[in-house]
DRENRO-740650 format. One record per residue (C-alpha): residue in three letters; y, z, x. Coordinates in steps of 0.05 Angstrom, whole numbers, plus 5000, padded with zeros to 4 digits. Layout:
N
ALAYZX ...
END
This chain:
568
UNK531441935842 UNK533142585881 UNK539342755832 UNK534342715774 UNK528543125809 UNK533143585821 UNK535443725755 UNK528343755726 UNK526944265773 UNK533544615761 UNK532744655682 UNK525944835697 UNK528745495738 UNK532545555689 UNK527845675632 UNK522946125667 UNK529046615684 UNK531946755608 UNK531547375589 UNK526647555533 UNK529347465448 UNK531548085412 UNK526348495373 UNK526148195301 UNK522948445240 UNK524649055235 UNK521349545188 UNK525150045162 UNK529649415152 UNK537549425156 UNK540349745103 UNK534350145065 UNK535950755033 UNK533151485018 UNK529851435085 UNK525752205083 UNK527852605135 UNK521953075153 UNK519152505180 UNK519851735195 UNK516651135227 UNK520050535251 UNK516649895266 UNK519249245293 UNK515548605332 UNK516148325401 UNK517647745431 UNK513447485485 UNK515747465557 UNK517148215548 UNK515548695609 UNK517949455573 UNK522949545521 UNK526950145498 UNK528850465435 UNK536050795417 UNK537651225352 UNK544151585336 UNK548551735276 UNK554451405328 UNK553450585324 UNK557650565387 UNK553151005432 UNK547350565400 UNK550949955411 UNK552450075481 UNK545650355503 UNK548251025531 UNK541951475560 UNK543752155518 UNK541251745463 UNK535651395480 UNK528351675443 UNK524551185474 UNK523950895543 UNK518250475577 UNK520150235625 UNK516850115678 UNK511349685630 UNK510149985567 UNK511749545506 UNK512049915437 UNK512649715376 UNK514350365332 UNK517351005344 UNK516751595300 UNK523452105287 UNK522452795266 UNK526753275228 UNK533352895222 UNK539153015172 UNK539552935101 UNK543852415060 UNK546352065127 UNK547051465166 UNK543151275225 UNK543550735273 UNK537850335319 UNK536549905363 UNK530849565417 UNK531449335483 UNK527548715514 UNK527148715581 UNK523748265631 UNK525848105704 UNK531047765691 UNK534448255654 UNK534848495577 UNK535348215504 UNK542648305457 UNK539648695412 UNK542648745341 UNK543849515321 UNK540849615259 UNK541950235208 UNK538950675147 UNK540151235102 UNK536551905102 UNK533952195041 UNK539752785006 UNK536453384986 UNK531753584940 UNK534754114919 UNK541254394919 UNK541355154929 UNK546755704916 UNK545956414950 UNK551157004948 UNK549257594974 UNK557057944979 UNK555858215043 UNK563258225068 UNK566958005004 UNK566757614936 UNK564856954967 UNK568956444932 UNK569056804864 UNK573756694817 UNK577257194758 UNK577156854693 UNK581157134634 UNK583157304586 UNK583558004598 UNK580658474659 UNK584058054722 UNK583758794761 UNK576658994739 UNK572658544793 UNK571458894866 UNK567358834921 UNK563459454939 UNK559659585004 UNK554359964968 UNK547459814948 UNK546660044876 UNK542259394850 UNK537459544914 UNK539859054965 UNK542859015026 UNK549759375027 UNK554858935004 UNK555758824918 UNK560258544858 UNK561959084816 UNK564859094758 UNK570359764742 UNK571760044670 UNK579860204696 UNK584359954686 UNK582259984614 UNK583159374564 UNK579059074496 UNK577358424497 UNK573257974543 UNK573657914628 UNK569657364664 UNK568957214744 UNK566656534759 UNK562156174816 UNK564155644854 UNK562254874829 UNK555454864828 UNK553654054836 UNK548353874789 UNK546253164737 UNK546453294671 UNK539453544637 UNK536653804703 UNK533354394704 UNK536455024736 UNK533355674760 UNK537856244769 UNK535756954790 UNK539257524807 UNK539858314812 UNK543758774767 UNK545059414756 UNK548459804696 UNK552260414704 UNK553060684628 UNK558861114603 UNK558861194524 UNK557660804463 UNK553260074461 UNK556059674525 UNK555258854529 UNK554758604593 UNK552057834602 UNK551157254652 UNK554056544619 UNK555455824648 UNK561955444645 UNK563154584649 UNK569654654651 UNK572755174686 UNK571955804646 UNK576255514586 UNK569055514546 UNK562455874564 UNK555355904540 UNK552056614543 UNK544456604579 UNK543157334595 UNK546857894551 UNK545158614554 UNK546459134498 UNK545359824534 UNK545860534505 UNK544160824575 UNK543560734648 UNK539460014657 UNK536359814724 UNK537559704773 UNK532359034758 UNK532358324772 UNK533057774721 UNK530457074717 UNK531456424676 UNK532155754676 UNK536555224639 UNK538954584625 UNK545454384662 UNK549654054624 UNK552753754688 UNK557054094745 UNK557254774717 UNK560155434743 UNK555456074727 UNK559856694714 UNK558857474693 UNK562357844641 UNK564258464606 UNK566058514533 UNK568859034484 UNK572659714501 UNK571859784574 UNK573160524568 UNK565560554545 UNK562260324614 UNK562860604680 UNK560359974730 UNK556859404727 UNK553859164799 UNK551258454811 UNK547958184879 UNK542857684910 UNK544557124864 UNK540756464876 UNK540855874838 UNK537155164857 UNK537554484825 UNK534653874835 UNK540353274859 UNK536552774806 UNK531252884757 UNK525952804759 UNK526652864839 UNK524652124870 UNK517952024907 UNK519152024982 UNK516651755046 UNK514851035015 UNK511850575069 UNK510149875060 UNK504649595105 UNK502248875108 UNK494348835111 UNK491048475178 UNK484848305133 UNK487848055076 UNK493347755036 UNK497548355008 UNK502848975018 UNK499749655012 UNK504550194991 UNK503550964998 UNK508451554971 UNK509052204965 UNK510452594894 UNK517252894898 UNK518953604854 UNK515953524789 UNK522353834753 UNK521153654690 UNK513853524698 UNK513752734707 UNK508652274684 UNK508251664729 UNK512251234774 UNK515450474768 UNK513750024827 UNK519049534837 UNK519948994883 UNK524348354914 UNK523847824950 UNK527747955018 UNK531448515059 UNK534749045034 UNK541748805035 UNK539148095010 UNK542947914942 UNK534847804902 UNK534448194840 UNK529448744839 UNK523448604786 UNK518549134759 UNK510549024783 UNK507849544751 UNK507550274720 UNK502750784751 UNK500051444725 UNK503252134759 UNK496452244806 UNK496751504834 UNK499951514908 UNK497650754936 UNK499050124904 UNK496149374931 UNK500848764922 UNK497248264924 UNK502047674889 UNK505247534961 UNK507046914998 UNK506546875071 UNK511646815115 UNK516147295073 UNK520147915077 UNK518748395011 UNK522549064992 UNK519849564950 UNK522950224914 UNK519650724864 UNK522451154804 UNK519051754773 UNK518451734703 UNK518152294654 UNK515852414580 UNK522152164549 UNK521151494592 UNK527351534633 UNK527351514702 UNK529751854765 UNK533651524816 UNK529451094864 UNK527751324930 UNK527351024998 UNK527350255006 UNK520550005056 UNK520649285075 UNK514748895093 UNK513648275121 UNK507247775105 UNK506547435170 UNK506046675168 UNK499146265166 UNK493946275219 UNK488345745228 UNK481345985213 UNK478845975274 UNK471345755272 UNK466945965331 UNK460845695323 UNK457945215273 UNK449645045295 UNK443144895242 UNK436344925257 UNK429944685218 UNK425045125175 UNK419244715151 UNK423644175104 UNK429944605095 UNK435844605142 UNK440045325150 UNK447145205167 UNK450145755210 UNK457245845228 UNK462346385239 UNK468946535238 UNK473646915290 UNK480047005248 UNK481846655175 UNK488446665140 UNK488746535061 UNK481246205069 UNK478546075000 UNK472445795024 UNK468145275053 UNK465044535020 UNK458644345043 UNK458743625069 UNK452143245078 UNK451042445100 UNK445542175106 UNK443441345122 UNK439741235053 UNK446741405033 UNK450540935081 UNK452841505109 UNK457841705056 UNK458942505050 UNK456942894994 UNK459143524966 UNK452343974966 UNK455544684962 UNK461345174971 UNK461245865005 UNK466346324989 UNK471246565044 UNK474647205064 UNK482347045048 UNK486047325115 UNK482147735156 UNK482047825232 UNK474948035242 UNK468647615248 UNK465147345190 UNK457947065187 UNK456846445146 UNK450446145127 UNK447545545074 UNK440945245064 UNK440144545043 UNK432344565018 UNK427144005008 UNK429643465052 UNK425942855061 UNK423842525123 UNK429542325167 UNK436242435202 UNK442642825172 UNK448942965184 UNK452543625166 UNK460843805171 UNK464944365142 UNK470944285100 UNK474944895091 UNK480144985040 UNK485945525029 UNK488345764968 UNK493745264959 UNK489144764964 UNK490144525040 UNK484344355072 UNK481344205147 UNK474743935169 UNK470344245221 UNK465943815274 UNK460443455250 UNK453243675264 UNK446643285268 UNK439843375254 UNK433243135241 UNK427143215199 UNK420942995222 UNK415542655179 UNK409543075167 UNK402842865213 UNK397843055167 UNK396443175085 UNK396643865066 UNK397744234997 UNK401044914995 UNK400345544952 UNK403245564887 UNK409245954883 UNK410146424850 UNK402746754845 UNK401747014788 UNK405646744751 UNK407746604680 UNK408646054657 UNK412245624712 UNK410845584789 UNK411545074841 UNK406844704883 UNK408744354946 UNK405943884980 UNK406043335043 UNK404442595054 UNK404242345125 UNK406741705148 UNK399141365151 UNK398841465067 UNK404540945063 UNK400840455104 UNK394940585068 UNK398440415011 UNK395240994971 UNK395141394902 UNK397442034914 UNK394342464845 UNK396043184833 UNK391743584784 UNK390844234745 UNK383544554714 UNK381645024680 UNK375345444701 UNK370344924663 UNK372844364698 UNK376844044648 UNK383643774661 UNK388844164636 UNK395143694667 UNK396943194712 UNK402843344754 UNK403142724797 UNK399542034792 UNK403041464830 UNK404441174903 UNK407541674950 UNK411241475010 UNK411641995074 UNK415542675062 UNK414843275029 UNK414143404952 UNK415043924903 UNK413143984828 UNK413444524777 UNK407644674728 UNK409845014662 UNK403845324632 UNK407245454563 UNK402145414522 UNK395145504560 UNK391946204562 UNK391846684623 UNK386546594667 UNK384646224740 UNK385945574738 UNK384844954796 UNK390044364825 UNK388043804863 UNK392043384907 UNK387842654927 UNK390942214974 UNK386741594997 UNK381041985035 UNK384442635029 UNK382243174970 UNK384343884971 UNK383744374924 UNK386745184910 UNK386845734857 UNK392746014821 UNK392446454773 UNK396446544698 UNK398347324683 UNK401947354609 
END
């Protein structure tokens, strides 16, 4: 008996002195792409048992993996417990690796490392200014390989530091110099500027600004210049449609003898990396009130001017082999979308595409991952009734409900051997985690004792009872005949009445009347033997004029009479 107490008590040490599970869920999940860099949230859950955990980011998995300090954003110990950490200002089109770090007292969790991808650029930009030399320029032929310089003069009204091209040595034909690659999708739209300045000799000189795909073998001319005197210096402006990569170049043409320089600086060029540019900074939040995913973006560079966005989703993580399906198509000033087709207890990823006029689409931009926690109970806190004249008000409340579609109303009652019946339903609140008030009324009861449960029911149809709740209604102690309701009215109201227990007894005729201001009996509403309990009838004046007009109740030795009046 000792060996076995012992081990109880052993396992039982055991147990309490494991240190907490790893973080799980996390959100961005593993693998996600196009993460924006300006700024980013992560999110992840707990465990319980936790004391303070820590959070480590780093473009090196190893320094990530083996908790070193120099990269740790986050640290709370000695008992704060997050659950998100926000990055700022990281770097584009790279890969970044995470972690968190249970701890309790007896120590702290393995915790998987878990990675993303930033966002690349927006744009892609190209700047030379020539302030020490050419920068990467190239001489394209087929004539004028000696007429391209660097100058460190400011003739176009820059900084010191130009391109220039010289009329000597002197040659006829055509002399290009080239850019580097500049990287850019096919279609997207290009702006170029830059500053020139012609230096004119004699006759009509053609100087011009063109774009090469392949290498200077071919160009296409976007900016050419006849001049028949000094031009500039000025700045010129345009944009174009790549037709991929794409080197931009300058050139002379024609007798060079007949200009003296040509000077370019300041050239810029930007391009987007797709078009139209992706939206960014998608997050994908599950709602604590109800059943869905609500997603929020931002627009992206409307180059060309887009017209809407496709939402698509699958089932899963990012790196999960699901097929992505389309939900639905939104307009270009729509920035939220609710999903509300989701299971519980399952992990969706989402992605979004601009689209422009000509339908197609831009690549898709960061992947958001949410997860749809798994059912809760509804959790009702109170369920009571109380009695108002012959009705009964049900009252109950809820504390938290989870895919709740509503609540049957049960009612038993002896005369009905106690077998429940289905007297109402009252819509519920799906999944919500505040407090909802709930009432019903159950109206006109007779005489006697009831019995009252709940039955609530989810959307899939599952259901659970509540407690069951008695009450009673007593018999009325004395005759009396209430005021028609509604009055005036036209043409039908109701009058209500009572019969105490004695009437029974006295085996009476219970008659209800209506007259008409002569005295003469326009309807009889009741005329039979009444046991105890309450009674209500309608009288539907269809047909009788407006005007006052009597009813009667007479029960054994009781006669009352009141006035109601029909309005047309």
């Amino acid at each position: 008996m000792k060996k076995i107490l012992f081990s109880i008590i052993f396992y039982a040490i055991t147990i309490l002195a494991q240190v907490p599970q790893p973080a799980l869920n996390p959100m961005t999940a593993p693998g996600a792409i196009g993460i924006d860099n300006s700024e980013h949230t992560l999110f992840w859950e707990n465990p319980s048992g936790v004391q303070y955990n820590e959070c480590y980011f780093s473009t090196d998995s190893s320094l990530v993996a083996d908790l070193d300090t120099t990269v740790r954003i986050q640290n709370g110990y000695p008992s704060t417990i997050d659950n998100s950490v926000t990055i700022s200002s990281f770097s584009e089109n790279t890969k970044y690796f995470w972690s968190v770090v249970e701890y309790n007292a007896s120590g702290n969790s393995s915790s998987p490392v878990w990675y993303f991808y930033s966002q690349p650029p927006p744009l892609f930009v190209y700047e030379s200014y020539f302030e020490n030399d050419l920068e990467g320029w190239e001489i394209a032929g087929p004539l004028g390989f000696n007429n391209w310089h660097w100058l460190n003069s400011t003739h176009t009204g820059a900084s010191p530091g130009e391109m220039a091209f010289f009329w000597d040595p002197v040659f006829i034909g055509d002399s290009y110099i080239m850019s580097p690659e500049i990287p850019c999708p096919a279609g997207a739209t290009v702006l170029i500027e830059f500053r020139y300045f012609e230096d004119w000799w004699s006759d009509t000189v053609v100087v011009g600004s063109a774009i090469t795909s392949d290498n200077g073998n071919s160009w296409t001319s976007i900016w050419e210049l006849h001049a028949s005197g000094n031009v500039g210096p000025d700045i010129f402006y345009t944009t174009i449609s790549a037709p991929g990569n794409f080197r931009l170049g300058f050139y002379y043409t024609g007798d060079s003898n007949n200009i003296d320089f040509l000077y370019v600086d300041d050239v810029w060029l930007a391009t987007p990396i797709t078009i139209p540019y992706p939206p960014s900074f998608l997050q994908a939040q599950t709602s604590s009130t109800e059943q869905k995913v609500t997603l929020s973006w931002n627009a992206g560079i409307p180059l060309p001017p887009p017209t809407g966005y496709r939402i698509q989703r699958k089932e899963g993580l990012p790196l999960d082999n699901s097929l992505y399906v389309t939900l639905t198509e939104t307009n270009y000033s729509t920035f939220t979308f609710d999903d509300e087709n989701v299971k519980l207890n399952q992990n969706y990823t989402y992605r979004i595409s601009t689209l422009n006029g000509s339908s197609s689409t831009s690549h898709y931009g960061n992947e958001a991952t949410a997860y749809v926690p798994a059912i809760v109970p509804v959790e009702l806190q109170s369920f009571t009734a109380e009695v108002i004249n012959n009705d009964v008000k049900l009252i109950w409340s809820t504390a938290t409900e989870t895919n709740n579609s509503g609540f049957e109303i049960l009612r038993s009652t002896q005369n009905d051997n106690y077998i429940w019946q289905n007297i109402g339903f009252v819509p519920g609140f799906g999944t919500t985690t505040e407090i909802h008030n709930y009432s019903y009324v159950d109206k006109s009861l007779q005489p006697g004792n009831y019995q009252y449960r709940l039955k609530q029911i989810d959307f899939e149809g599952t259901f659970e009872y509540s407690n069951i709740f008695e009450i009673s209604i007593d018999a009325p102690e004395e005759f009396s005949l209430e005021q028609n309701y509604p009055n005036p009215f036209n043409p039908v109201t109701k009058i209500k009445y009572e019969i105490p227990g004695q009437a029974r007894n006295d085996n009476a005729a219970v008659t209800l009347k209506v007259y008409d201001v002569l005295g003469d009996e326009v309807a009889t509403l009741v005329n039979e033997e009444k046991p105890l309990g309450t009674y209500e009838v309608d009288f539907d004046a269809t047909g009788l004029p407006s005007g006052i007009y009597f009813y009667q109740l007479k029960a054994g030795s009781f006669v009352e009479t009141k006035k109601m009046v029909l309005l047309r």
